[in-house]
C-alpha positions as CSV (number, residue, x, y, z in Angstrom):
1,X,4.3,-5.3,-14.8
2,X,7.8,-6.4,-15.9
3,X,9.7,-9.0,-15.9
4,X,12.5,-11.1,-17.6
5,X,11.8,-12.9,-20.9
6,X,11.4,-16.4,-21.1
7,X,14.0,-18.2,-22.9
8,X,13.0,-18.0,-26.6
9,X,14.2,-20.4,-29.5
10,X,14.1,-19.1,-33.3
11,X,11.0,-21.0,-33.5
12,X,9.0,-19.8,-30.4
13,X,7.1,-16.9,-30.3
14,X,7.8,-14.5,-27.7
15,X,6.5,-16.1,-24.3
16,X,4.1,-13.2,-22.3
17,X,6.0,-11.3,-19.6
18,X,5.7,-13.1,-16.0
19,X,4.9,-10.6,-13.2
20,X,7.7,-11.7,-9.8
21,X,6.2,-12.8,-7.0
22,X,7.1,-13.1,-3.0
23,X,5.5,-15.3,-0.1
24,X,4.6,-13.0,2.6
25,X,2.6,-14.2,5.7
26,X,1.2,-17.1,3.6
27,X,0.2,-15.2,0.5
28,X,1.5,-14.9,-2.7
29,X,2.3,-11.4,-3.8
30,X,2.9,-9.7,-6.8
31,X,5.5,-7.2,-6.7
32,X,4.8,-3.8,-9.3
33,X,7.1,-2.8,-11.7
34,X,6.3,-0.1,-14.4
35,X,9.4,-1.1,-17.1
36,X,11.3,2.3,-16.4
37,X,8.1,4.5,-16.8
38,X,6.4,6.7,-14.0
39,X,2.7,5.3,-13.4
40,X,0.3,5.9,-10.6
41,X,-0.1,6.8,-7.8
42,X,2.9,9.4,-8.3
43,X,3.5,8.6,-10.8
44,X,6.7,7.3,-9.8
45,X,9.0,4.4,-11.4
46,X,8.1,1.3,-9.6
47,X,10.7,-1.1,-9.6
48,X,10.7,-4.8,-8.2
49,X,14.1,-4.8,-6.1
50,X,12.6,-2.0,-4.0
51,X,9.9,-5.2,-2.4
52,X,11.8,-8.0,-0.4
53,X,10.9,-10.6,2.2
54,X,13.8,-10.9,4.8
55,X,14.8,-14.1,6.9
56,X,12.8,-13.6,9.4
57,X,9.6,-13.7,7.2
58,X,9.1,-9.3,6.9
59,X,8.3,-7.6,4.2
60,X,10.4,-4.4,3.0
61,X,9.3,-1.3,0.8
62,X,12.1,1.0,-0.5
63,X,12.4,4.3,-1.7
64,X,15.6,4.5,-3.7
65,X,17.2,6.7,-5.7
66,X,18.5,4.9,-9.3
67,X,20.5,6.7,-11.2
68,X,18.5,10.2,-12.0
69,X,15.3,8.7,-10.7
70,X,14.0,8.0,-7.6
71,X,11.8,4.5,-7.4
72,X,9.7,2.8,-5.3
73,X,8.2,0.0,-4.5
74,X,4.8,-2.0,-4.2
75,X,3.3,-5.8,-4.1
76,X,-0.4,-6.8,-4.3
77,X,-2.1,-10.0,-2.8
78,X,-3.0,-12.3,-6.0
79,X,-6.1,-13.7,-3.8
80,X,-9.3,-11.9,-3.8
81,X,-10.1,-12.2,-0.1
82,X,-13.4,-10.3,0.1
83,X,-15.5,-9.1,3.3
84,X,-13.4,-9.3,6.8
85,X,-10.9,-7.5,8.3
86,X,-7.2,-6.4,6.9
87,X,-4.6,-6.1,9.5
88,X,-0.7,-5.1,8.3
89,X,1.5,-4.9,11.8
90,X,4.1,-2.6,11.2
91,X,7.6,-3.6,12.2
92,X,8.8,-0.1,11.5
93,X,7.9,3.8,12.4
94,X,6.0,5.5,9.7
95,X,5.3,8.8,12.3
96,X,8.5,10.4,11.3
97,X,8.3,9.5,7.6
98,X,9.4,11.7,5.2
99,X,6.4,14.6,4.3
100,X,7.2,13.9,0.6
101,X,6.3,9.7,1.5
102,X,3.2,7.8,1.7
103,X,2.7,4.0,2.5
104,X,-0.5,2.5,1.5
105,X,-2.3,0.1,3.0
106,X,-5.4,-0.8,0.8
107,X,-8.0,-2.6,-1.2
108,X,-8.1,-1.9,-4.5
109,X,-10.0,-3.3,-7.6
110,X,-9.4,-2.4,-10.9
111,X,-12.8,-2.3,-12.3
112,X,-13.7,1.5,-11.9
113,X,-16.7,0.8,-9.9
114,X,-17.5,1.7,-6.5
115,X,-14.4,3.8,-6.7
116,X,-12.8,0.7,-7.4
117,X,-13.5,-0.8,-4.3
118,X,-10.9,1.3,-2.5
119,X,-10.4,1.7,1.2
120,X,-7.3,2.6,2.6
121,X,-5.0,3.4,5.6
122,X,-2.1,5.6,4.7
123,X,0.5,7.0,6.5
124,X,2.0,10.3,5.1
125,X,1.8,14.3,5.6
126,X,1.2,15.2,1.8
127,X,4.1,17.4,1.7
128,X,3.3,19.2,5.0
129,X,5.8,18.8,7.2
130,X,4.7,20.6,10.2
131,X,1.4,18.8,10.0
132,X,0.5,17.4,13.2
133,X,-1.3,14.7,11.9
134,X,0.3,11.6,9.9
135,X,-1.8,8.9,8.5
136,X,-5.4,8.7,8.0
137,X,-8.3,6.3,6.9
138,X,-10.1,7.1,3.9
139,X,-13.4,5.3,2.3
140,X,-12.8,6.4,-1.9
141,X,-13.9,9.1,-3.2
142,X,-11.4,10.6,-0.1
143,X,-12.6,14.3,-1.5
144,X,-16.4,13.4,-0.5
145,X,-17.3,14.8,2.7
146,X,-16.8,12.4,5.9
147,X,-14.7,10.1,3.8
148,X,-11.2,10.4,5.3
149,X,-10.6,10.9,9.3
150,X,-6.5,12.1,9.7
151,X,-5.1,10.8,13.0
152,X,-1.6,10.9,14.3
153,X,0.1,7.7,14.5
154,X,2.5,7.0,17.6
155,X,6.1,5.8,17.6
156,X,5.5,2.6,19.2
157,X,6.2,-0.6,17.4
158,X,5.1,-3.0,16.4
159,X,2.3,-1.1,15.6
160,X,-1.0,-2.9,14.3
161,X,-3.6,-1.3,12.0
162,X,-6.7,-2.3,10.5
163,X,-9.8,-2.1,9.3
164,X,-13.0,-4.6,9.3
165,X,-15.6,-4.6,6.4
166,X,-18.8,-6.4,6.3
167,X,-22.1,-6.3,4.2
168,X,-23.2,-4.1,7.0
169,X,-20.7,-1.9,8.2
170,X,-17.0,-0.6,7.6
171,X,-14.7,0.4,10.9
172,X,-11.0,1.2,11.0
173,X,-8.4,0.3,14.3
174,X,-5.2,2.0,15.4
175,X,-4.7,1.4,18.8
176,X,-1.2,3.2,18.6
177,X,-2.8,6.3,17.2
178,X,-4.8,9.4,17.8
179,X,-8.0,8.6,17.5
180,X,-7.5,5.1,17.4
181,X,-10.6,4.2,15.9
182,X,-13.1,5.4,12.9
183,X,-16.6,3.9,12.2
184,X,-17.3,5.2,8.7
185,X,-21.2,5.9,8.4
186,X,-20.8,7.5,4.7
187,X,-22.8,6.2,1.6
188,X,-19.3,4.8,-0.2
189,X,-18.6,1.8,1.5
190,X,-18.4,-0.8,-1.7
191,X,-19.9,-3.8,-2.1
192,X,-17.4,-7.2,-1.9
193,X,-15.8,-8.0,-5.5
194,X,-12.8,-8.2,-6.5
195,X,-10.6,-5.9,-4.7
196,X,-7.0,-7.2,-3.8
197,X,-5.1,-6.1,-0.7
198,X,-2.1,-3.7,-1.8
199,X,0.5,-2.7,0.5
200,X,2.7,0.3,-1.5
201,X,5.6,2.7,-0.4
202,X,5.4,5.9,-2.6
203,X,6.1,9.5,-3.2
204,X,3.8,12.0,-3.9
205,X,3.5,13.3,-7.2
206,X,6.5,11.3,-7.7
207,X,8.6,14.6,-6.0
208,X,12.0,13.5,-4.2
209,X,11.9,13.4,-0.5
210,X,12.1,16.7,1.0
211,X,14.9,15.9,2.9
212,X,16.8,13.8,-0.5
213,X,17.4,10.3,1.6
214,X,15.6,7.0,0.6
215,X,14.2,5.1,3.3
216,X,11.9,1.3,3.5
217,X,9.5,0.2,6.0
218,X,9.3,-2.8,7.1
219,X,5.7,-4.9,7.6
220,X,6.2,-7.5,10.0
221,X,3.0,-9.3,8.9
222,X,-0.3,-8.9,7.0
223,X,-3.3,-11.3,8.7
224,X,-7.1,-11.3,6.8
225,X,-10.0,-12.7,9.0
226,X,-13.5,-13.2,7.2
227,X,-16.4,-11.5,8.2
């Protein structure tokens, strides 16, 4: 992360970098930046002016181009919220994204295991533009057999997605897409721990759209329910 330096005296020693935050539907977020380096997933330069909360309370991802470099953009919950269901209402379309664009919806820990806790619903082609899918729910490792279920997301807005998991059981809902829901019955699904919720707007391989124009979406709320 990256942000400005403290104010320093000749006397102090240099005061540790503080990471900028938003409030977004009563959390506190921390917004990525990568201090004008490409880092995962991408990599791509994450920057911290492509994440904003508007006035009426949404939160916007950008794609940018900067200069030679295209950026992007990506905040993560500071609360560990555990076992319960993730819901992100999306205030914008993400059907007719660009095939070089991906927004993540996600858990995600650090610590390596359990595939770091990672279970996601993205919305993206992979660079296949006349894919008739769009988005897709994954359980990590996505490559493992049964792990990932592609489903094409509707134009309707808002549109609400989500996904419930419990000690027992891990189930995904998109009622504006085809199919709208997935029960995942593979061997993956983590245990709770640490994992934060993520919400990241990317490109893939860190390749410039296909079709060379920026773009944000817009999440008009994020809402977490134990379980």
């Amino acid at each position: 992360m990256s942000t400005p330096l403290a104010l320093l005296t000749s006397s102090t020693p240099a005061a540790a970098k503080t990471p900028k935050t938003l409030s977004f539907s009563g959390y506190t977020w921390t917004v990525k930046a990568s201090g004008g380096r490409k880092v995962g997933p991408g990599p791509n330069y994450f920057v911290k002016k492509n994440a904003w909360v508007d006035s009426l309370g949404r939160l916007h991802l950008a794609i940018a181009k900067v200069g030679r470099h295209w950026t992007v953009g990506e905040v993560v919950n500071t609360r560990s919220l555990g076992y319960g269901t993730y819901t992100w209402v999306l205030a914008s379309r993400v059907d007719n994204l660009d095939p070089n664009m991906v927004l993540g919806l996600f858990t995600y820990d650090s610590d390596p295991a359990f595939n770091n806790r990672e279970i996601d619903i993205e919305a993206s082609r992979w660079g296949n533009a006349s894919d008739p899918t769009n988005a897709q729910f994954v359980v990590q490792p996505s490559a493992t057999a049964g792990n990932l279920m592609r489903i094409t997301q509707g134009s309707s807005l808002p549109a609400t997605l989500s996904f419930t998991w419990t000690a027992t059981g891990l189930s995904f809902s998109a009622p504006g897409a085809s199919p709208a829901t997935w029960t995942y019955t593979g061997a993956d699904r983590p245990p709770t721990g640490a994992s934060l919720a993520d919400i990241n707007f990317w490109l893939i391989s860190g390749h410039a759209p296909m079709h060379g124009l920026g773009a944000q979406v817009i999440i008009q709320a994020f809402t977490f329910t134990p379980g």
